[in-house]
C-alpha positions as CSV (number, residue, x, y, z in Angstrom):
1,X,59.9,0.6,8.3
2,X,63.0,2.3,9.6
3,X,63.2,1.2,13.3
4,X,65.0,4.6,14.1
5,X,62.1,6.6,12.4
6,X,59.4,4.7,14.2
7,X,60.8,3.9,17.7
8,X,58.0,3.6,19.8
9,X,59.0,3.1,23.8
10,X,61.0,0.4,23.4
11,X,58.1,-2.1,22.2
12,X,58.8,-4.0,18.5
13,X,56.5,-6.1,17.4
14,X,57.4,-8.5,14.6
15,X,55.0,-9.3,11.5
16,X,55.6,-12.9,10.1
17,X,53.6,-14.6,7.1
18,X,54.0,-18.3,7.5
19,X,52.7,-21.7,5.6
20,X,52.9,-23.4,9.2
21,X,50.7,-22.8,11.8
22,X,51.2,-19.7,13.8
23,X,52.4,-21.5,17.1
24,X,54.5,-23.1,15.4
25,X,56.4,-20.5,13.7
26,X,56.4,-18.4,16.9
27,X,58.8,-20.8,18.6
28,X,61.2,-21.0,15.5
29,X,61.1,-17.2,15.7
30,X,62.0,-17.0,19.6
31,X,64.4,-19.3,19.1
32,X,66.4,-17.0,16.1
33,X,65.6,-13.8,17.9
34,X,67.0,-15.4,21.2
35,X,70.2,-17.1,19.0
36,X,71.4,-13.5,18.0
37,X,70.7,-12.2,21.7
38,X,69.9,-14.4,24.8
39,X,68.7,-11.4,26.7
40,X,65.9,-10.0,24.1
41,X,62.3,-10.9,25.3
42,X,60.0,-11.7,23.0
43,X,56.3,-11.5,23.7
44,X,53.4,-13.4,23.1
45,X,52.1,-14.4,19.2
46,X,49.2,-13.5,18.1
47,X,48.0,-14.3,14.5
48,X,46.7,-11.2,12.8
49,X,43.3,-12.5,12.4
50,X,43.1,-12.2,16.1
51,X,44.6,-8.2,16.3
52,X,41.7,-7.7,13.6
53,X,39.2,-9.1,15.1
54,X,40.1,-7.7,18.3
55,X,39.9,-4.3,16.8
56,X,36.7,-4.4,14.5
57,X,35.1,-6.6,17.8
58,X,33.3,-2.8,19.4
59,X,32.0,-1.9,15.8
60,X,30.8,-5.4,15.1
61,X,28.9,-5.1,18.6
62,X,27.5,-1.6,17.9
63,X,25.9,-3.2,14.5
64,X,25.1,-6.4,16.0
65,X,22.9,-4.1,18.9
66,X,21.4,-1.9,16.3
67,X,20.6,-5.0,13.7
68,X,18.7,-6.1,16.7
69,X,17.0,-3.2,17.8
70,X,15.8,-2.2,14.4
71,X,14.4,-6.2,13.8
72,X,12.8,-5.9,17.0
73,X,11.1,-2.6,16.3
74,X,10.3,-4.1,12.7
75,X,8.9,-6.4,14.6
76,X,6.9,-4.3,16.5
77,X,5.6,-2.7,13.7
78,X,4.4,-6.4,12.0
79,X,2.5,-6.7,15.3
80,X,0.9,-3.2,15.4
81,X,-0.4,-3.6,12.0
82,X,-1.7,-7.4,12.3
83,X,-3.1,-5.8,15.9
84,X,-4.9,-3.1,13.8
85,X,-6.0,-5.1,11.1
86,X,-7.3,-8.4,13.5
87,X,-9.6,-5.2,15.3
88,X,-10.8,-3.9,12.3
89,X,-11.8,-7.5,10.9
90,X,-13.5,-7.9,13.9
91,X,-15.4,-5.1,14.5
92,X,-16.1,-5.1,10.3
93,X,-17.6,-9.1,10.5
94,X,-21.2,-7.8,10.4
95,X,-20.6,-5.3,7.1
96,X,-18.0,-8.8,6.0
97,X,-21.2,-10.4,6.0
98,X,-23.3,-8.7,4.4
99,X,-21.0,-8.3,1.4
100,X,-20.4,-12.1,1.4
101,X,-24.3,-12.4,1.8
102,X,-24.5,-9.7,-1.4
103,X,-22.6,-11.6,-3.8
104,X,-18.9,-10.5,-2.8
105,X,-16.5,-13.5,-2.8
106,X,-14.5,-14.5,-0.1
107,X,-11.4,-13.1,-2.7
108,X,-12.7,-9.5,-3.1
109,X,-12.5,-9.3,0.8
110,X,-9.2,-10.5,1.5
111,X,-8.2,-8.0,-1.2
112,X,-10.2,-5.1,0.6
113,X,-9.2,-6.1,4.1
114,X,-4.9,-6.4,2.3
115,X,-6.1,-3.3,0.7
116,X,-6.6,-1.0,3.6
117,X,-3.4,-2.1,5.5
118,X,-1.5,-1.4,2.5
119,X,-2.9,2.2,2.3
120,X,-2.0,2.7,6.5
121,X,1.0,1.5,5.8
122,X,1.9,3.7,2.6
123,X,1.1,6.6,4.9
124,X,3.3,5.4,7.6
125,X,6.1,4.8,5.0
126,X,5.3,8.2,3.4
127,X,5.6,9.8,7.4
128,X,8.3,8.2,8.2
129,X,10.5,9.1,5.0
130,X,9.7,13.0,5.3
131,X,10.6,12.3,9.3
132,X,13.9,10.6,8.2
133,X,14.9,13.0,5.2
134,X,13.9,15.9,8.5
135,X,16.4,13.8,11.1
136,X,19.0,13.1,8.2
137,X,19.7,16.3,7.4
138,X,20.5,17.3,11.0
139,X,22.5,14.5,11.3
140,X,25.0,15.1,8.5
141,X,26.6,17.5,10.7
142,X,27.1,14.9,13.4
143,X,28.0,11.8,11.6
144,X,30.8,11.3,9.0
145,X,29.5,9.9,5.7
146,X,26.0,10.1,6.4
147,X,24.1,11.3,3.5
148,X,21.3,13.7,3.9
149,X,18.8,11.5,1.2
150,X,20.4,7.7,1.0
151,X,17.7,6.7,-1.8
152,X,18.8,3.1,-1.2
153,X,18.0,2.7,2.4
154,X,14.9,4.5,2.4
155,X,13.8,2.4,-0.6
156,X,15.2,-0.9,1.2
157,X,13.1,0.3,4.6
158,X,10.2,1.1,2.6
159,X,9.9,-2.1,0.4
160,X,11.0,-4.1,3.9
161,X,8.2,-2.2,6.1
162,X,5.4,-3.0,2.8
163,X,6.9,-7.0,3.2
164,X,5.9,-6.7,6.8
165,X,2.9,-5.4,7.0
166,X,1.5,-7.4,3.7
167,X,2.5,-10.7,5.7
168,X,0.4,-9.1,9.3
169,X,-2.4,-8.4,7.0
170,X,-2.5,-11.9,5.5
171,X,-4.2,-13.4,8.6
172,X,-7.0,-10.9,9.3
173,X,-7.5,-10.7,5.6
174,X,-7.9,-14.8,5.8
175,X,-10.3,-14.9,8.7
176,X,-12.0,-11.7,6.8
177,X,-13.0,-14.2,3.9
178,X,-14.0,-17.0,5.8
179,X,-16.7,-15.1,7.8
180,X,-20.1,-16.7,7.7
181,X,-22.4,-14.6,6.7
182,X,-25.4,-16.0,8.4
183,X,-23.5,-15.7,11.5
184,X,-22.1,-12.1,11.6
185,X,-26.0,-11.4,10.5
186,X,-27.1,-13.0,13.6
187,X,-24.6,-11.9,15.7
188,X,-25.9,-8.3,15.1
């Protein structure tokens, strides 16, 4: 660029490809800018993948924070439903029994028990997508390039929520099966 069109208060920086390595080429450099005047400081080197990094480092931060906040509240959620389902299984292991005692495998449960998480979570998925499609559209107006209905991230949330709360369901749904039925009669 023409240094008289873009002369910025007296600071130049110089932008060098080079084979060698950067430290290297920085002291052949200030050694050529220093033979054509002795009186020209030249500043410190920096490779460019430094100045890029250096200016993508707050955004990578930002994601880095929210990636972690929205794992943990994932999390969360995986929790909540394996919290609800282990309560249900428990307070259920009398009426468990008495379908095992009735002829009901230990298979048909676990698909019962999987059954009914799947359903709470399907209605949390289908809550949380009108909530989102609500908060999206009021967000548009704030954020550039947010779109109002991103089907591919509310798909991608909704297929990731189902993973987790199929995989906290597993474990009530297993001790679900392997109730005794003799037992839970007992018991009540």
């Amino acid at each position: 660029m023409p240094f008289e069109q873009y002369y910025s208060h007296g600071n130049m920086s110089l932008v060098v490809r080079t084979v060698d390595e950067p430290s290297t080429a920085a002291v052949a450099i200030a050694v050529q800018v220093h033979a054509v005047d002795r009186d020209q400081p030249v500043g410190v080197a920096t490779p460019v993948t430094e100045l890029i990094e250096a200016s993508v480092s707050s955004r990578r931060f930002s994601t880095i924070l929210l990636g972690s906040l929205a794992s943990l509240g994932l999390l969360l959620a995986a929790l909540g439903v394996y919290g609800v389902m282990a309560v249900t299984v428990t307070q259920r292991r009398t009426e468990l029994g008495i379908r095992l005692a009735l002829g009901a495998g230990p298979r048909a449960l676990m698909r019962m028990v999987v059954g009914q998480s799947m359903r709470f979570a399907l209605v949390g998925i289908l809550a949380g997508a009108v909530g989102a499609a609500v908060v999206t559209r009021w967000l548009t107006h704030l954020l550039y390039g947010v779109k109002p209905l991103d089907t591919l991230a509310m798909v991608g949330a909704a297929l990731l929520l189902s993973v987790a709360a199929l995989s906290a369901a597993i474990l009530p749904a297993r001790r679900a099966a392997r109730v005794d039925p003799m037992v839970a009669l007992r018991a009540e």
